[in-house]
N, C-alpha and C positions, 0 to 999 in steps of 0.2 A: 149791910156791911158798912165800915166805915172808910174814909177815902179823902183823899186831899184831893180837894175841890176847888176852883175859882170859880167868881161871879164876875167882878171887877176887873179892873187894868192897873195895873200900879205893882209894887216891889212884892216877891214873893212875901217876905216874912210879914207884909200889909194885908196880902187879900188872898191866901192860902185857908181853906177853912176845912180842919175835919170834921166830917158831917158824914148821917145815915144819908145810903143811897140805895136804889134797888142793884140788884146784883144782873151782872147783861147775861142774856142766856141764849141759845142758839135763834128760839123764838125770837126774839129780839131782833136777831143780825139778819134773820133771813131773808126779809124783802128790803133789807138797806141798800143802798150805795154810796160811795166815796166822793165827795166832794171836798175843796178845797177850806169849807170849812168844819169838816166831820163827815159824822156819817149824815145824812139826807134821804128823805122820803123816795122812793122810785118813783115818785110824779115828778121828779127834777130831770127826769127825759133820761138819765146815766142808766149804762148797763147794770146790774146787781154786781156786787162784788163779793166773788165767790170762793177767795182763798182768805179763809180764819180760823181762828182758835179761840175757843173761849179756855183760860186758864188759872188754877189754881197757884197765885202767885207765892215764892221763896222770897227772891232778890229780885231788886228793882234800882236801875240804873239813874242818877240825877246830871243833870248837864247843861250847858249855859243857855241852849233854846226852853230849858225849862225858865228860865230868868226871864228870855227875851220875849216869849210868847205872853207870861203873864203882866209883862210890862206894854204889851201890844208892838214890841216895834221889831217881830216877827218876820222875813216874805212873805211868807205867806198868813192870811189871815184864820186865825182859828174862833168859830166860834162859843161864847156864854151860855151854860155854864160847861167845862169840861172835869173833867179827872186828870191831874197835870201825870207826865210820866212819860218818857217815850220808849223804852224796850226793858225787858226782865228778862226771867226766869222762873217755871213753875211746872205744874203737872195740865194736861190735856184733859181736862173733863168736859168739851162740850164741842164740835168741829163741824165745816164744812164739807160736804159729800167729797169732797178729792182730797180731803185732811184727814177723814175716821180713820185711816191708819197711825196718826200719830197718838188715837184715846189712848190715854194711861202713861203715856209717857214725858220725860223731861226735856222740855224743849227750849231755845232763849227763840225770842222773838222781839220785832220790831210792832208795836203799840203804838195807834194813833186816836186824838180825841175823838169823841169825849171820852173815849173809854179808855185812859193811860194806863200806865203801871203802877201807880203809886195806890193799890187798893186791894185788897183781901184776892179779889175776880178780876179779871182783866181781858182785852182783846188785842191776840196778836193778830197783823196782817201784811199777808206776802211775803215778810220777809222772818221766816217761820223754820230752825232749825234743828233737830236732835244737840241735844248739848254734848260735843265731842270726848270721847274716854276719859277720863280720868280729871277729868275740868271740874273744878268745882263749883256752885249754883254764885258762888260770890263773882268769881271772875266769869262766868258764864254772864253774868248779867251785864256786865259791861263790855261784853264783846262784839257784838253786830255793828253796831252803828257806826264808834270809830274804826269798827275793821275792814269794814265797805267802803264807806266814805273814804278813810286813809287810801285803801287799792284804787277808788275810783279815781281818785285825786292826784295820787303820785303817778299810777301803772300808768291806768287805762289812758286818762285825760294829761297829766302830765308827761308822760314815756321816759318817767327816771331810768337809767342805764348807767352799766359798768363805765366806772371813768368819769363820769360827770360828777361836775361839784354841785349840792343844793343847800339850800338854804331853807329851815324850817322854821317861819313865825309862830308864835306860842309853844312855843314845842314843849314845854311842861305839862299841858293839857293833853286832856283823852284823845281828839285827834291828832293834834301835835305829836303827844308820843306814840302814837300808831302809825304816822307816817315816816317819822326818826325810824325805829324798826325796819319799815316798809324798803327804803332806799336803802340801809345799810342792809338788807338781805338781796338785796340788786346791784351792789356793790358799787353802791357810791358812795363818795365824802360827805357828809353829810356835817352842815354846820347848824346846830339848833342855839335860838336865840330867847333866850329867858331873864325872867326877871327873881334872882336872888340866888345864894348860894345851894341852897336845899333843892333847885329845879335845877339849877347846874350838874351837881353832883349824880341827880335821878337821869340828864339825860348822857352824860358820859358814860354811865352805865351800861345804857342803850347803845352804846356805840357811835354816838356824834363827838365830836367839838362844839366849844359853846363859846358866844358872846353871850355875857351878862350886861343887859342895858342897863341895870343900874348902878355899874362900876364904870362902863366904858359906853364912848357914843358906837352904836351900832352899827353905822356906815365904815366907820375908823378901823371897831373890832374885825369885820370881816376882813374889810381891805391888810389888814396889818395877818389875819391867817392864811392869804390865796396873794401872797403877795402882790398886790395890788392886779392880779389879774382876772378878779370876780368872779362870778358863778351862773353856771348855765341855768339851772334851775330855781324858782322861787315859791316855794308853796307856804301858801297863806289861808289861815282859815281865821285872820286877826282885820285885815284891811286897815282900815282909821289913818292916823298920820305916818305909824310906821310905813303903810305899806309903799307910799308916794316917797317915801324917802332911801328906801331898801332898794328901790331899782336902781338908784347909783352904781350897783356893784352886780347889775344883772349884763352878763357881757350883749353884747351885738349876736342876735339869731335867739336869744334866750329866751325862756316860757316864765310867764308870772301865771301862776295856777289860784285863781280865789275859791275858795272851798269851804269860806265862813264869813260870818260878818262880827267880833267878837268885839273891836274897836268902832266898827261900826258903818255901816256900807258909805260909800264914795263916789264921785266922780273919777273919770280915769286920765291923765295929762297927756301929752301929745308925744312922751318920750318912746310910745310904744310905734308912731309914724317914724319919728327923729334915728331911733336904733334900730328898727328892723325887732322891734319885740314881738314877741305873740303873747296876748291875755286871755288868758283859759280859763272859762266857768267850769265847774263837777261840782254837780250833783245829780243824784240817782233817780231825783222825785218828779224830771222832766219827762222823763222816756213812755211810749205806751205801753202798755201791762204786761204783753207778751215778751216784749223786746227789755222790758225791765226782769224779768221774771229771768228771763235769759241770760240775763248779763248779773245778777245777783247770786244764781248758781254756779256759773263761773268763776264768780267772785269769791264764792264762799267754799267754796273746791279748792281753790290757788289758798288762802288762809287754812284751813284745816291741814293743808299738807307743812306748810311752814312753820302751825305751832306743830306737828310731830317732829320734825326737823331740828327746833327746838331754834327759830331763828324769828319766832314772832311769841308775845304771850299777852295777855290785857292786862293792863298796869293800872289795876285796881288800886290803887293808895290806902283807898278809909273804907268803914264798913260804919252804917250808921243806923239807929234804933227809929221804925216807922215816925216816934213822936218828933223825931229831930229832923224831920225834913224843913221847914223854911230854915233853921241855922245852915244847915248844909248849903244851902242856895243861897244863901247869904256869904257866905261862906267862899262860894263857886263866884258871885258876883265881885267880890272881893277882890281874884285872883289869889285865894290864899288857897287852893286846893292842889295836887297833881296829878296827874292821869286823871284815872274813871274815881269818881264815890258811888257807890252803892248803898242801898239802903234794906235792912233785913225787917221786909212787909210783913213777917209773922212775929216780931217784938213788940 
């Protein structure tokens, strides 16, 4: 099959290569396990890891850890060569003993190297679900990731609630605009901060208020919407210079939630001693298997009931043809994208 592939470290549209590759098959995955850099032989002492799917991919989701991973400056590190891609959509034709109930069926799943989404065949893992009624495989493919990470981020780890003002960095992107959603169904204020009129427009939509950083300075724009009396909440999946500068307008008792590194990871200043802040990590990729497993069904229980509600949806923007993946990621590097892109693996 053919498959966007890295070897190298460097910009996607540099070291993106489609190339023939064997197709993974259950044989494959059976005596694997999960390590921090793929999958790993079972002589690396780890339990087998025992919840996947091999599937026949539709749509396949693209996103800025695709940039970051083939640029190397990742968390975590992924090992040479992989299949870039981190969750889709497709059909089950090949599972783990506690998955054969999903053969034959459409499922979006979360994809980890080497075996990504971006290829004919692909391996979902753990975070592996029926694609909800009426969904279609385009928005289906860009649903898990932001819609986790946004609940982990906002609910669970941040505790957005009725009444509070937040504040959302990037919030034109796929987690940004899954967390915009997330708080305005929680019934907060929700202030999203983007850069141009086109991410403005997409998150008022959404139901925020927007600062445009590149009309007005961002410290100013808030203060001048909460009358100068700031916001409790700050969720961030940007870090870099914004985020050292946003806490200006985060009140005394307030949570700064990091849940990306998009600007680029940081040190943290002493304002969070000085005001009484709290700084909240979310992420989902910490947790142990059972207790993640637990808290992702949750997760994905609380989102399925909110898009039938009709108070969440995945904010697919673009739909793009398999050969135009490094433009798209260039593209996404750019910040010229909004929400999810998705890429249709069968063009």
């Amino acid at each position: 099959m053919k498959a966007w592939r890295v070897h190298a470290f460097g910009e996607p549209r540099d070291v993106l290569v489609l190339e023939e590759v064997p197709e993974p098959t259950g044989v494959d995955l059976a005596g694997m396990t999960m390590g921090l850099g793929g999958w790993e032989a079972m002589s690396a002492g780890r339990e087998p890891f025992a919840d996947w799917v091999v599937l026949a991919m539709s749509h396949a989701a693209v996103a800025l850890p695709d940039v970051t991973i083939a640029r190397g400056t990742y968390p975590v590190p992924v090992g040479r060569p992989y299949i870039a891609g981190q969750e889709g959509v497709g059909t089950v034709v090949a599972a783990a003993p506690g998955r054969r109930n999903l053969l034959g069926k459409r499922v979006a799943a979360v994809c980890i190297q080497p075996w990504g989404s971006l290829a004919p065949v692909a391996v979902g893992v753990s975070t592996i679900f029926e694609v909800p009624h009426g969904m279609s495989d385009e928005d289906a493919a860009g649903f898990l990731i932001p819609g986790h990470t946004g609940y982990h981020a906002a609910i669970r780890r941040g505790r957005v609630t009725a009444g509070e003002t937040v504040v959302v960095l990037g919030a034109g992107g796929g987690l940004g605009s899954a967390m915009v959603q997330l708080a305005v169904a929680h019934g907060a204020r929700v202030i999203a901060v983007v850069g141009g009129q086109e991410k403005a427009d997409f998150c008022e939509s959404l139901g925020a208020e927007v600062v445009d950083h590149e009309s007005v300075d961002v410290v100013e724009g808030v203060r001048a919407l909460t009358d100068s009396h700031g916001v409790d909440v700050v969720l961030d999946p940007v870090q870099g210079e914004i985020a050292s500068r946003i806490r200006a307008v985060l009140r005394p008792d307030g949570r700064h939630v990091l849940c990306g590194h998009a600007g680029g990871l940081r040190s943290h200043d002493p304002d969070f001693y000085l005001y009484n802040h709290t700084l909240v990590g979310a992420t989902l990729g910490s947790y142990p298997r059972d207790e993640m497993r637990r808290l992702i069904e949750e997760t994905h229980a609380a989102l399925v009931d909110l898009v039938a509600d009709g108070r969440y949806r995945p904010t697919v923007s673009r739909c793009v043809a398999f050969v135009k993946v490094p433009d798209a990621l260039t593209d996404l590097a750019a910040r010229r994208s909004m929400g999810r892109v998705v890429v249709d693996v069968r063009s």
